[in-house]
N, CA, C and O atoms as CSV, one atom per row, in Angstrom:
chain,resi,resn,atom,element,x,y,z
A,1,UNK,N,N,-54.877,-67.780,-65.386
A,1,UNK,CA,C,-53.513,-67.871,-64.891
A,1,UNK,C,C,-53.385,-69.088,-63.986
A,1,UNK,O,O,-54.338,-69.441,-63.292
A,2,UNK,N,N,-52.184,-69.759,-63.982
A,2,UNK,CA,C,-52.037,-71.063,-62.912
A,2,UNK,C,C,-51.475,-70.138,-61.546
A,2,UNK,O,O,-51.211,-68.941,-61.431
A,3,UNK,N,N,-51.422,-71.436,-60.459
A,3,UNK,CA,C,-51.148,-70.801,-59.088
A,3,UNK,C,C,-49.375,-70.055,-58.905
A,3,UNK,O,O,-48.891,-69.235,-58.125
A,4,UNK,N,N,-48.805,-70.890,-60.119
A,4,UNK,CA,C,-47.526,-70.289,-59.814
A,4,UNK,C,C,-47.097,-68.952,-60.636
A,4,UNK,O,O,-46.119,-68.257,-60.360
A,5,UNK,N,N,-48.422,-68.623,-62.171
A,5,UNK,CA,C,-48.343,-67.157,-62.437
A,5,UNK,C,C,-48.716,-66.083,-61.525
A,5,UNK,O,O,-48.426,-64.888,-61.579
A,6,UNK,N,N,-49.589,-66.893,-60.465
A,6,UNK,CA,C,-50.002,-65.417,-59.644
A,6,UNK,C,C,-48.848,-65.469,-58.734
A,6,UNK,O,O,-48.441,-64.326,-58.529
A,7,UNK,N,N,-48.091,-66.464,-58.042
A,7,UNK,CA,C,-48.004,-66.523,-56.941
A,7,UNK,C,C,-45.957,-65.734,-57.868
A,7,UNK,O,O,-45.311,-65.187,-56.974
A,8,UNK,N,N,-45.369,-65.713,-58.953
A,8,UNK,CA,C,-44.978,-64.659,-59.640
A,8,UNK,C,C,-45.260,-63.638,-59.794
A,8,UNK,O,O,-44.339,-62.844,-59.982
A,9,UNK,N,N,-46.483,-63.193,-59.796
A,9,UNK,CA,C,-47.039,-61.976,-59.817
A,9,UNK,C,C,-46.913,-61.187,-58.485
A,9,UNK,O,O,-46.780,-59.989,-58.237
A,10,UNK,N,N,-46.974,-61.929,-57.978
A,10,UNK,CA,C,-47.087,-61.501,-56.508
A,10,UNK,C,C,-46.003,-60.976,-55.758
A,10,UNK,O,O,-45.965,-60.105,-54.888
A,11,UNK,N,N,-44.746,-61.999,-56.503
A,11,UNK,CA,C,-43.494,-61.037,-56.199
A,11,UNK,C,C,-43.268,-60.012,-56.731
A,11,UNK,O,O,-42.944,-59.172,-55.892
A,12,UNK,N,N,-43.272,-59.592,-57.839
A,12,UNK,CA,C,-43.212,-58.690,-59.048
A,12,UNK,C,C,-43.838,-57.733,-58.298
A,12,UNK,O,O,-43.422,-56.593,-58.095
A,13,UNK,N,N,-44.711,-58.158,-57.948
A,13,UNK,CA,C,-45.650,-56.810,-57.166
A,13,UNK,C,C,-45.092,-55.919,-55.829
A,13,UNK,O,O,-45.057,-54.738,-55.483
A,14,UNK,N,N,-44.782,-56.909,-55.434
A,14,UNK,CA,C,-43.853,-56.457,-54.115
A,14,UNK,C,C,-42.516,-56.191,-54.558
A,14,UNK,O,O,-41.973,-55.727,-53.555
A,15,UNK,N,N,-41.786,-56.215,-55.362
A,15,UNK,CA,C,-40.856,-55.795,-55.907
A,15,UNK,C,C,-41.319,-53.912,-56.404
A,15,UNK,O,O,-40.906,-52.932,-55.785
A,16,UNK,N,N,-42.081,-53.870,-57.422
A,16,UNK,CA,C,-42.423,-52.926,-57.410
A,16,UNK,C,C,-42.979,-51.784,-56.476
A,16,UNK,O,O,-42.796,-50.590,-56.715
A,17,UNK,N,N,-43.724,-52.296,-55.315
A,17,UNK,CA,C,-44.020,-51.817,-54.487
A,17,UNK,C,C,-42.752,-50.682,-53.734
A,17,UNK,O,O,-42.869,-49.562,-53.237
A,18,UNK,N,N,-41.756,-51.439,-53.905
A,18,UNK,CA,C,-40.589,-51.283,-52.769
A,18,UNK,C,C,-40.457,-49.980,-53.915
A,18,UNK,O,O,-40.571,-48.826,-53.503
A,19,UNK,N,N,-40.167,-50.309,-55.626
A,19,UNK,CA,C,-39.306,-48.908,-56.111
A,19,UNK,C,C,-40.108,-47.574,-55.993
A,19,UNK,O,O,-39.668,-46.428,-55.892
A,20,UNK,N,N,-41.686,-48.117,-56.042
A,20,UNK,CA,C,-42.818,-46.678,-55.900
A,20,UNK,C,C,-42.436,-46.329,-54.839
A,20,UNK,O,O,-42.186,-45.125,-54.910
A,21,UNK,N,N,-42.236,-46.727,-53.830
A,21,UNK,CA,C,-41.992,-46.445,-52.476
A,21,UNK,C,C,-40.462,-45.469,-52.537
A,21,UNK,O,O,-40.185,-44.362,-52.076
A,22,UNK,N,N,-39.793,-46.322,-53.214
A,22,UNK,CA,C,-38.144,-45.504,-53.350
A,22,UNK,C,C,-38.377,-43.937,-54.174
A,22,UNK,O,O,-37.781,-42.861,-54.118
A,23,UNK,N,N,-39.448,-44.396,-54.868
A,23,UNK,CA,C,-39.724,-42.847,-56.047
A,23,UNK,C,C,-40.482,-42.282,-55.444
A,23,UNK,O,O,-40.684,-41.258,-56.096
A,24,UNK,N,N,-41.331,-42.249,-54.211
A,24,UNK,CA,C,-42.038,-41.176,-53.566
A,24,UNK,C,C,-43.128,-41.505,-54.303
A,24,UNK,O,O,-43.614,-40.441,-54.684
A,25,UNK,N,N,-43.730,-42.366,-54.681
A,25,UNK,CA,C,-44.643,-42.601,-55.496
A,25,UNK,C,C,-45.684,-43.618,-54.473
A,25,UNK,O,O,-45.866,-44.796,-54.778
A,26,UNK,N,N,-46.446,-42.884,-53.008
A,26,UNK,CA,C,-47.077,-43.379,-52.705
A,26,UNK,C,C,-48.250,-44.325,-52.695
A,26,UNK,O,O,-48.181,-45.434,-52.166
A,27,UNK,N,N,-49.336,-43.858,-53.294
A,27,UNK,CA,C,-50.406,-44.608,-53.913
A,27,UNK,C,C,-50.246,-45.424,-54.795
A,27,UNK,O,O,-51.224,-46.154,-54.959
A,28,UNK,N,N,-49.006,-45.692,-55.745
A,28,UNK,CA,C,-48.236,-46.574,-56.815
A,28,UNK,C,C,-47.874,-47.883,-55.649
A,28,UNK,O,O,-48.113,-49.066,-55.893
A,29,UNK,N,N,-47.328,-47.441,-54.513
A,29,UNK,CA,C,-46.485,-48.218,-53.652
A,29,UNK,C,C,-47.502,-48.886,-52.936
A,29,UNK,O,O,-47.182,-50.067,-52.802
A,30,UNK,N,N,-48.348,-48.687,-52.536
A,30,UNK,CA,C,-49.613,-48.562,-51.850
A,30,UNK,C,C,-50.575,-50.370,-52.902
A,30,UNK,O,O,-50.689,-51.574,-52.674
A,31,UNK,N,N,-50.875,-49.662,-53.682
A,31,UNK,CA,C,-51.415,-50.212,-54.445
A,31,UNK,C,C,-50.845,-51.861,-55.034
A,31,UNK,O,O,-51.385,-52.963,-55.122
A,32,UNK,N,N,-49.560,-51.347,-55.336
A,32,UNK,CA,C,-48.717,-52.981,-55.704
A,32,UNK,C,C,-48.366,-53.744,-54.469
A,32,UNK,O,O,-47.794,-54.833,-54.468
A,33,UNK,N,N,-48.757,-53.083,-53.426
A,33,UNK,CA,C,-48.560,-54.161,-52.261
A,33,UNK,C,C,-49.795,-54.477,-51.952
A,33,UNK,O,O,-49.875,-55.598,-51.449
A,34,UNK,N,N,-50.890,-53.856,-52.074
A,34,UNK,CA,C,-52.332,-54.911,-52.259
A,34,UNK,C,C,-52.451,-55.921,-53.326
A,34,UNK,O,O,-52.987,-57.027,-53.255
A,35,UNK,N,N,-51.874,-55.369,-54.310
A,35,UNK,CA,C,-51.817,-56.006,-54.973
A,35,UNK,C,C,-50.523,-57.571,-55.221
A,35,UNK,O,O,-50.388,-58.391,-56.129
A,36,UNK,N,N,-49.999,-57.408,-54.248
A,36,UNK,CA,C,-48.773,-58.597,-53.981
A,36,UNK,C,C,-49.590,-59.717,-53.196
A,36,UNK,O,O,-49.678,-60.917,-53.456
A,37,UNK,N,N,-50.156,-58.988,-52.171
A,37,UNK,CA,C,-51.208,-59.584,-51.046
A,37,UNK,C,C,-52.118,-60.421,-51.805
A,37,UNK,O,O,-52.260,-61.611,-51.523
A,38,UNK,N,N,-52.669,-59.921,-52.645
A,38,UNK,CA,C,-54.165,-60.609,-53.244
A,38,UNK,C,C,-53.696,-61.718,-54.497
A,38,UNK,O,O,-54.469,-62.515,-55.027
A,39,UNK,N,N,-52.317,-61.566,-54.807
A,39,UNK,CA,C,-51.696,-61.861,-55.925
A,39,UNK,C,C,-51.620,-63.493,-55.185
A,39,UNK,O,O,-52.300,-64.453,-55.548
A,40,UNK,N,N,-50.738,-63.487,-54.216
A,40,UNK,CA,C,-50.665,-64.775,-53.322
A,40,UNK,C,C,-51.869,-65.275,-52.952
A,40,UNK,O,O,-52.017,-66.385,-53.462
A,41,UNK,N,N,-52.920,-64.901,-52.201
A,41,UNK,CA,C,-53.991,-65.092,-52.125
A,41,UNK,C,C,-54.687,-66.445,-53.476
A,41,UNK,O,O,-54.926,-67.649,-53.384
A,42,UNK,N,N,-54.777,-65.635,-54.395
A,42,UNK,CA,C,-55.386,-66.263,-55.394
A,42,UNK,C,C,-54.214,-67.403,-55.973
A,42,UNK,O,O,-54.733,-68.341,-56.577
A,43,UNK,N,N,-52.823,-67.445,-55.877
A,43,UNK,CA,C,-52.507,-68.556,-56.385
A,43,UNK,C,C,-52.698,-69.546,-55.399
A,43,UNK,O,O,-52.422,-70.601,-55.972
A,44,UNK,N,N,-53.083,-69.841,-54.000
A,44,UNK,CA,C,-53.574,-70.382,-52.985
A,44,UNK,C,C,-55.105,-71.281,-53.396
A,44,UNK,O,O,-55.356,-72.472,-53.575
A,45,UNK,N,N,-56.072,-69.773,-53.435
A,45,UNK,CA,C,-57.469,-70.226,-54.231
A,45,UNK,C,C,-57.259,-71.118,-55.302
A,45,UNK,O,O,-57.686,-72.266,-55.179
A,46,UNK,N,N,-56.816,-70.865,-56.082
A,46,UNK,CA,C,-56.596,-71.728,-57.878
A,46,UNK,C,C,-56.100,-72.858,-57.003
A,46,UNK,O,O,-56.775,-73.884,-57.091
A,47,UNK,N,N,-55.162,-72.891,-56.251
A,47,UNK,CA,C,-54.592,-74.300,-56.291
A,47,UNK,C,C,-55.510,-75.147,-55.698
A,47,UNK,O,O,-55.459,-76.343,-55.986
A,48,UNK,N,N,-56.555,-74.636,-54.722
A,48,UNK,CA,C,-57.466,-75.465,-53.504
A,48,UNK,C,C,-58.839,-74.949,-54.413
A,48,UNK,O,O,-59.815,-74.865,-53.668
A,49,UNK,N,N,-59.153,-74.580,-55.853
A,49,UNK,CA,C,-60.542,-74.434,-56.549
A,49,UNK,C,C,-61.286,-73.792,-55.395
A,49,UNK,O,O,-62.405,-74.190,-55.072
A,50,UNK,N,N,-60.607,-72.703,-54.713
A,50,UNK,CA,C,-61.406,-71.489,-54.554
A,50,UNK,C,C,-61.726,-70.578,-55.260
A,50,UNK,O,O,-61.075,-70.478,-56.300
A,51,UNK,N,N,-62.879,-69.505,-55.001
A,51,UNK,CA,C,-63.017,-68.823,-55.379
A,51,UNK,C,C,-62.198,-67.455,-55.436
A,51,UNK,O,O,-61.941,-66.922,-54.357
A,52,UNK,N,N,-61.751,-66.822,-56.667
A,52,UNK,CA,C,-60.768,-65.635,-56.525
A,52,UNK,C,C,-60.840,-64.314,-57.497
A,52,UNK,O,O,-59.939,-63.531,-57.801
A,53,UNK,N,N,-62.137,-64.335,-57.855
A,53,UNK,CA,C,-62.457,-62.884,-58.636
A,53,UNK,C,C,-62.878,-61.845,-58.396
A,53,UNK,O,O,-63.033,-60.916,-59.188
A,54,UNK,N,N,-63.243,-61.890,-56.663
A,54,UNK,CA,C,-64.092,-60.556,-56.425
A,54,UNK,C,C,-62.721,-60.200,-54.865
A,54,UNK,O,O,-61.835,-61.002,-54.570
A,55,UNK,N,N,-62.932,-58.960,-54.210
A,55,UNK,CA,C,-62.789,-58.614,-53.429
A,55,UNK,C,C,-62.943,-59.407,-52.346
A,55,UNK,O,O,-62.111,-59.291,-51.447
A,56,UNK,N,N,-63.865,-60.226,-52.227
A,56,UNK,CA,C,-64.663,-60.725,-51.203
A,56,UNK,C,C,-64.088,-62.292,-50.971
A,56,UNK,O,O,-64.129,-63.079,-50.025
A,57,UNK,N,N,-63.672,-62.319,-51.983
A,57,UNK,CA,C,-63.033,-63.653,-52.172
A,57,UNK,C,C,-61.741,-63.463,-51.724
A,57,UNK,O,O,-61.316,-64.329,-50.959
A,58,UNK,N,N,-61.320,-62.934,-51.890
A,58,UNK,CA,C,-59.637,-62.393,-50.970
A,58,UNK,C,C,-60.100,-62.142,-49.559
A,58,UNK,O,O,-59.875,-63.210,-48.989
A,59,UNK,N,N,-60.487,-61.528,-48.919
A,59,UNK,CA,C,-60.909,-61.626,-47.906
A,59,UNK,C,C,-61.527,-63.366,-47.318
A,59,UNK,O,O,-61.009,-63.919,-46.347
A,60,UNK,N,N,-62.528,-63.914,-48.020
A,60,UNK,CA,C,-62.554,-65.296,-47.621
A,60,UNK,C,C,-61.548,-66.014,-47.546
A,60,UNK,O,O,-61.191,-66.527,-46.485
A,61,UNK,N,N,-60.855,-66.182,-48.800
A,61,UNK,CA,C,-59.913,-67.043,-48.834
A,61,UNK,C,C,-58.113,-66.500,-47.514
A,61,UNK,O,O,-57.062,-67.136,-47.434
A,62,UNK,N,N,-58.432,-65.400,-46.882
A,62,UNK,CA,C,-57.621,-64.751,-45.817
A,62,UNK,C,C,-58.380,-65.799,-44.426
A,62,UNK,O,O,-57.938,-66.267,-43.377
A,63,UNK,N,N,-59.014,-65.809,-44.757
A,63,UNK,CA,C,-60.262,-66.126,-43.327
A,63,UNK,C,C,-60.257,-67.624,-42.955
A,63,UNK,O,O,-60.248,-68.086,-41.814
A,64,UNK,N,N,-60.266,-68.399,-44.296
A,64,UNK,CA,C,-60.211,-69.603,-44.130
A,64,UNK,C,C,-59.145,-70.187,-44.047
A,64,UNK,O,O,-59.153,-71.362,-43.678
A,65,UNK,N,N,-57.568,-69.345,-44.461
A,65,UNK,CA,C,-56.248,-70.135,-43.699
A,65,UNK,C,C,-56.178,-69.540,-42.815
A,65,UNK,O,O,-55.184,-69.974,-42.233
A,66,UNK,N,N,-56.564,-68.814,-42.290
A,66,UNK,CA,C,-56.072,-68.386,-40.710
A,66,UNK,C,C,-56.760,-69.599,-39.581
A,66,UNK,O,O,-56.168,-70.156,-38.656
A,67,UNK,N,N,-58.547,-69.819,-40.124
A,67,UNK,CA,C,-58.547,-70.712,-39.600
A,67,UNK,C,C,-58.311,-72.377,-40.190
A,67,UNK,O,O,-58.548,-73.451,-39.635
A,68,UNK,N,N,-57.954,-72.177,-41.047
A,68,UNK,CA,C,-56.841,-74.091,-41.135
A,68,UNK,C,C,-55.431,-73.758,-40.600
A,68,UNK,O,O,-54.622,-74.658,-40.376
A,69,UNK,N,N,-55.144,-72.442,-40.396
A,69,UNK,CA,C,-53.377,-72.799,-40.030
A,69,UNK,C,C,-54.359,-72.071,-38.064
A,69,UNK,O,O,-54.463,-72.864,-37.127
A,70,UNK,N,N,-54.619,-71.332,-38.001
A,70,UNK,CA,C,-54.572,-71.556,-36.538
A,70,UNK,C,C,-53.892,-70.134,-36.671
A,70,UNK,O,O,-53.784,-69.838,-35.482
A,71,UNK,N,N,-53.503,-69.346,-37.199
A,71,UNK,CA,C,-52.584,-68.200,-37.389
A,71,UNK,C,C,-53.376,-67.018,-37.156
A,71,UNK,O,O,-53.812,-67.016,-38.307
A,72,UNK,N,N,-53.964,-65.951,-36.609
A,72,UNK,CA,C,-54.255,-64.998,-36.713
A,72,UNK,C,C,-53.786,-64.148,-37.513
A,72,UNK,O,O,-54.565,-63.563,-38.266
A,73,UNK,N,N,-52.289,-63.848,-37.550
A,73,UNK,CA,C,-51.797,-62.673,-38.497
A,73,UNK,C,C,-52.252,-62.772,-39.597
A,73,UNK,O,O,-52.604,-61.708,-40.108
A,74,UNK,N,N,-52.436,-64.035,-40.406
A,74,UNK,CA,C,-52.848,-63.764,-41.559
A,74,UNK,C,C,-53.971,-62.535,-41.973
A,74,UNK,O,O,-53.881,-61.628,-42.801
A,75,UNK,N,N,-55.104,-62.924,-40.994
A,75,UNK,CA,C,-56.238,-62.167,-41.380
A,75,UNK,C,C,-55.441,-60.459,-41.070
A,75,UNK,O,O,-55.456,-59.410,-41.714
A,76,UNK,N,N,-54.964,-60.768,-40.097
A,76,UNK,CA,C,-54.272,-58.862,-39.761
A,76,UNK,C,C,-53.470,-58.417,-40.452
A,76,UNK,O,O,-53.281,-57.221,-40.673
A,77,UNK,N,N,-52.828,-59.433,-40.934
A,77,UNK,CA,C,-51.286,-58.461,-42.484
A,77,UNK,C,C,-52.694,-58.404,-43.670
A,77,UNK,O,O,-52.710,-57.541,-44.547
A,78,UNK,N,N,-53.608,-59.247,-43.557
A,78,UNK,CA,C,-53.978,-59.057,-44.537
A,78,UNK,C,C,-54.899,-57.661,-45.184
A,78,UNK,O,O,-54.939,-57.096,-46.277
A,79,UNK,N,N,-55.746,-57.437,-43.547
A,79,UNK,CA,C,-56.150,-55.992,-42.847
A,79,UNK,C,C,-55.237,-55.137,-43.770
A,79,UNK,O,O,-55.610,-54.719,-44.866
A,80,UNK,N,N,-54.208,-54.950,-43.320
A,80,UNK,CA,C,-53.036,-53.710,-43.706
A,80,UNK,C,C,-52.926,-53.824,-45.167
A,80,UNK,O,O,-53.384,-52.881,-45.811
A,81,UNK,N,N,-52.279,-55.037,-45.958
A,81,UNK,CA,C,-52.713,-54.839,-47.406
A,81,UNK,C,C,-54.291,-53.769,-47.671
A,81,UNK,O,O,-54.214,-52.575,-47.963
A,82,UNK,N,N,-55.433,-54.409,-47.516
A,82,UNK,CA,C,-56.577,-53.782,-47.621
A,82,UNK,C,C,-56.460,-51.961,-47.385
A,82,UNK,O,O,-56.852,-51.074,-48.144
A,83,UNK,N,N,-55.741,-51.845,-45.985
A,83,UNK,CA,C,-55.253,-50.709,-45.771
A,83,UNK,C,C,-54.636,-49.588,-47.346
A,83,UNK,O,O,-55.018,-48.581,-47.941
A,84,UNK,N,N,-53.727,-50.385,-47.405
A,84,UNK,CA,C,-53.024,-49.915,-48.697
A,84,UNK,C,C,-53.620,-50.033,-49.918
A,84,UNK,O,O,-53.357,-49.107,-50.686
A,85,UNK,N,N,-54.227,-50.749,-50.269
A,85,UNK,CA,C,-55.341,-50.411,-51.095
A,85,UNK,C,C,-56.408,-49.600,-51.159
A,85,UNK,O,O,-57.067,-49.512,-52.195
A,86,UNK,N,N,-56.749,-48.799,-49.869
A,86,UNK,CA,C,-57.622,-47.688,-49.755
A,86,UNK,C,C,-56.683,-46.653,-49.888
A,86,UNK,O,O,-57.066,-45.653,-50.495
A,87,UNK,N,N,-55.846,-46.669,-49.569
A,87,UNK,CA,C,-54.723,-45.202,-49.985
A,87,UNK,C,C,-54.167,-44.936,-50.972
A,87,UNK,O,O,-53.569,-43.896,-51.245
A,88,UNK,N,N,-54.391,-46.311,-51.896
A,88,UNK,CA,C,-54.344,-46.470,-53.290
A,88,UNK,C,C,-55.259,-45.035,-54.044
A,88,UNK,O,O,-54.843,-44.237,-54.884
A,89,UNK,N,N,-56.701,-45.109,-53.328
A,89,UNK,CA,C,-57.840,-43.988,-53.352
A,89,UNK,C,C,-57.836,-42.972,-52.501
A,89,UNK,O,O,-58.663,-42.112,-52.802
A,90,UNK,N,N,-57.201,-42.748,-51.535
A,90,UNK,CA,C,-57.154,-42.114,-50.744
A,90,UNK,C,C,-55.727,-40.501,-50.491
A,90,UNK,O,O,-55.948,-39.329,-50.188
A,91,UNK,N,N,-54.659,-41.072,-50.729
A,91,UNK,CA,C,-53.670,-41.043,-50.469
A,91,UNK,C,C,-52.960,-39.884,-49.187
A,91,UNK,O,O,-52.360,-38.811,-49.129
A,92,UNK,N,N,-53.596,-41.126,-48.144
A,92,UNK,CA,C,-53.015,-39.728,-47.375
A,92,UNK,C,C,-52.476,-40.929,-45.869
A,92,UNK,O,O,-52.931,-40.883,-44.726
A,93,UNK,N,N,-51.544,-41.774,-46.337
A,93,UNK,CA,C,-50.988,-42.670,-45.524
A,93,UNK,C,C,-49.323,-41.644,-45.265
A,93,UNK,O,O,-48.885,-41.368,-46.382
A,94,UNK,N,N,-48.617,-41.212,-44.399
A,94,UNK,CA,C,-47.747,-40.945,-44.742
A,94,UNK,C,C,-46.161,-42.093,-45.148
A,94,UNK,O,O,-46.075,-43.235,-44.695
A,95,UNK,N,N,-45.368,-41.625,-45.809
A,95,UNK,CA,C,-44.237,-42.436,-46.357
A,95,UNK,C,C,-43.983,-43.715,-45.370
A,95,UNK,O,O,-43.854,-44.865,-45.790
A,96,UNK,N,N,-43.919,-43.257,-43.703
A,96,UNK,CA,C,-43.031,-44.358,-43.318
A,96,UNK,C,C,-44.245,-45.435,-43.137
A,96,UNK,O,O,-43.969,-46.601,-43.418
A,97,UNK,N,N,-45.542,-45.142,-42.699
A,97,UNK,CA,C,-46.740,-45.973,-42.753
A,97,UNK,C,C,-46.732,-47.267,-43.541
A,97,UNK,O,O,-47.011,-48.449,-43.336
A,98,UNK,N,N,-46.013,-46.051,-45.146
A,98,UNK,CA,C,-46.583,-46.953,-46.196
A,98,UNK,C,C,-45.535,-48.062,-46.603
A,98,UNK,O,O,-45.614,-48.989,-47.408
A,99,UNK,N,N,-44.337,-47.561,-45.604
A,99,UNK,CA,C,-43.167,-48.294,-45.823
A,99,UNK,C,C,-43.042,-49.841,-44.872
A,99,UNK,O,O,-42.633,-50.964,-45.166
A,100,UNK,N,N,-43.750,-49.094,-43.335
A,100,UNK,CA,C,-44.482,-50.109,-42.698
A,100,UNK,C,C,-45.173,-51.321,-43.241
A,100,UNK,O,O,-44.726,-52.466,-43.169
A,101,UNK,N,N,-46.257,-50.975,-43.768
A,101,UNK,CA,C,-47.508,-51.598,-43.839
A,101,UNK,C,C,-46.912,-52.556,-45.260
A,101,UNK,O,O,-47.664,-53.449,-45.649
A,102,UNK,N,N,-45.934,-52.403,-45.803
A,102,UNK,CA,C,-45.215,-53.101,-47.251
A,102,UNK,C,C,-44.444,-54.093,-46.624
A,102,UNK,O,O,-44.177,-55.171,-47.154
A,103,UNK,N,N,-43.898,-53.571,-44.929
A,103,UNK,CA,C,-42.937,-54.975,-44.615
A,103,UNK,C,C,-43.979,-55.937,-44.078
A,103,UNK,O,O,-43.766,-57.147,-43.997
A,104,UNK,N,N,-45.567,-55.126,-43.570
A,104,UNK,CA,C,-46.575,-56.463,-43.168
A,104,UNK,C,C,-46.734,-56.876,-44.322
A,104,UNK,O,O,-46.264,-58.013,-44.350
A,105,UNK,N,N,-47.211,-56.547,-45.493
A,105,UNK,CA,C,-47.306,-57.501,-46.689
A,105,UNK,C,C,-45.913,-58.424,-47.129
A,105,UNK,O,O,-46.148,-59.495,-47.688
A,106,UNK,N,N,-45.003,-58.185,-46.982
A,106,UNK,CA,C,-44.310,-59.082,-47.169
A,106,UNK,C,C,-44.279,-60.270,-45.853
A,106,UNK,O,O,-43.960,-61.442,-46.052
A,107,UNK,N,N,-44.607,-59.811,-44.717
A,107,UNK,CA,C,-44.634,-60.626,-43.644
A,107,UNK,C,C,-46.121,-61.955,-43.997
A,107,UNK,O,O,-46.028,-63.106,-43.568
A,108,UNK,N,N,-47.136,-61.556,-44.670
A,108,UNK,CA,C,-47.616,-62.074,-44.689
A,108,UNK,C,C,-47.571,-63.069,-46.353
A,108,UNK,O,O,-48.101,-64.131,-46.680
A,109,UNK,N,N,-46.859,-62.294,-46.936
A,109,UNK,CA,C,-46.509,-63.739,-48.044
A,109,UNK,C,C,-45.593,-64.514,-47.333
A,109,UNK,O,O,-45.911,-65.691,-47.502
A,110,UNK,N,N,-44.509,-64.411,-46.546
A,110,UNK,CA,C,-43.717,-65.436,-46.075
A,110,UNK,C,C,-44.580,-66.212,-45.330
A,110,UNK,O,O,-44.191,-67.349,-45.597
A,111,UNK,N,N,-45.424,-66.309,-44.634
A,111,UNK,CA,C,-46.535,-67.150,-44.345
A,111,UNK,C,C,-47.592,-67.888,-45.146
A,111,UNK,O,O,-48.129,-68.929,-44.765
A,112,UNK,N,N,-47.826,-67.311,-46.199
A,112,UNK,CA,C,-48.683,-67.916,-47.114
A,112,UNK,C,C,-48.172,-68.655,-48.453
A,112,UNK,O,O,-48.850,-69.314,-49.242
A,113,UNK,N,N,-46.546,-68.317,-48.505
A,113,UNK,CA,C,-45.760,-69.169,-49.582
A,113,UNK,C,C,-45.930,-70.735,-49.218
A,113,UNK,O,O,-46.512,-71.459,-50.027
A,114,UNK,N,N,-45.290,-71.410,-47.674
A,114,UNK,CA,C,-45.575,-72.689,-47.308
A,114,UNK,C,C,-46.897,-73.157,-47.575
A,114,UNK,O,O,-46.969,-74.203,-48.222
A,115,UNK,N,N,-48.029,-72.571,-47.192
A,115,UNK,CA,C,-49.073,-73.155,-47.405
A,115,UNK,C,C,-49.528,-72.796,-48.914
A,115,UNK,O,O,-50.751,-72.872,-49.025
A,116,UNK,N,N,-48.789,-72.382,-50.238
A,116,UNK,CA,C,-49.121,-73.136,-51.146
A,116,UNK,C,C,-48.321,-74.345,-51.779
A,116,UNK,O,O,-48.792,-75.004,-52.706
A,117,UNK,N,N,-47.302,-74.551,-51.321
A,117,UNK,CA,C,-46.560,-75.402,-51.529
A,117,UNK,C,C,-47.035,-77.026,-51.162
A,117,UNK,O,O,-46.709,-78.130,-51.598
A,118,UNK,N,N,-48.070,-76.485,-50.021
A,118,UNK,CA,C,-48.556,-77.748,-49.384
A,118,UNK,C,C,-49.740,-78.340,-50.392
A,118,UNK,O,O,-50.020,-79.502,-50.688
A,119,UNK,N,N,-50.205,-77.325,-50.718
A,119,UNK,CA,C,-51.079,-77.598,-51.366
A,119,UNK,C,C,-51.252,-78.801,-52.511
A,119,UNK,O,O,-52.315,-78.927,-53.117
């Protein structure tokens, strides 16, 4: 995929996120907002020939713009995605948590959209 199929994907994801969320469909909701998170992530990686296939690599590639932008939140919205991806397995976040933790994932693509643009 190129940086601008994921970084599509990524909305799509968070789009969806919001209707699981509207359908009571926690762990659905849960899940597409890790998955929005990691979606951006990797069109970032692709564009700068990082690495972006494992778990671990989302997490790096979180680590290393926080420190080129100087930003902390990144690494912490990014925390909360991760969050939501364990409740993906878990499911025992309650509704408004999960409704929470979907506006930090969107908080943290509006931060990470500029810096692929820069790219």
């Amino acid at each position: 995929m190129t940086a601008q199929q994921f970084q599509q994907a990524s909305e799509h994801f968070l789009d969806q996120a919001r209707q699981e969320l509207a359908a009571g469909d926690l762990p659905q909701a849960s899940e597409k907002g890790w998955g929005a998170a990691t979606q951006m992530l990797k069109a970032i990686a692709e564009q700068r020939g990082w690495e972006h296939n494992r778990h671990r690599h989302y997490h790096r590639a979180a680590s290393r713009l926080r420190a080129e932008t100087g930003d902390g939140d990144i690494r912490r919205l990014f925390a909360v995605a991760s969050d939501l991806h364990e409740n993906f397995c878990e499911n025992d976040m309650a509704a408004d948590l999960v409704a929470e933790s979907l506006d930090d994932v969107e908080a943290l693509l509006e931060k990470l959209r500029p810096l692929l643009a820069q790219a």
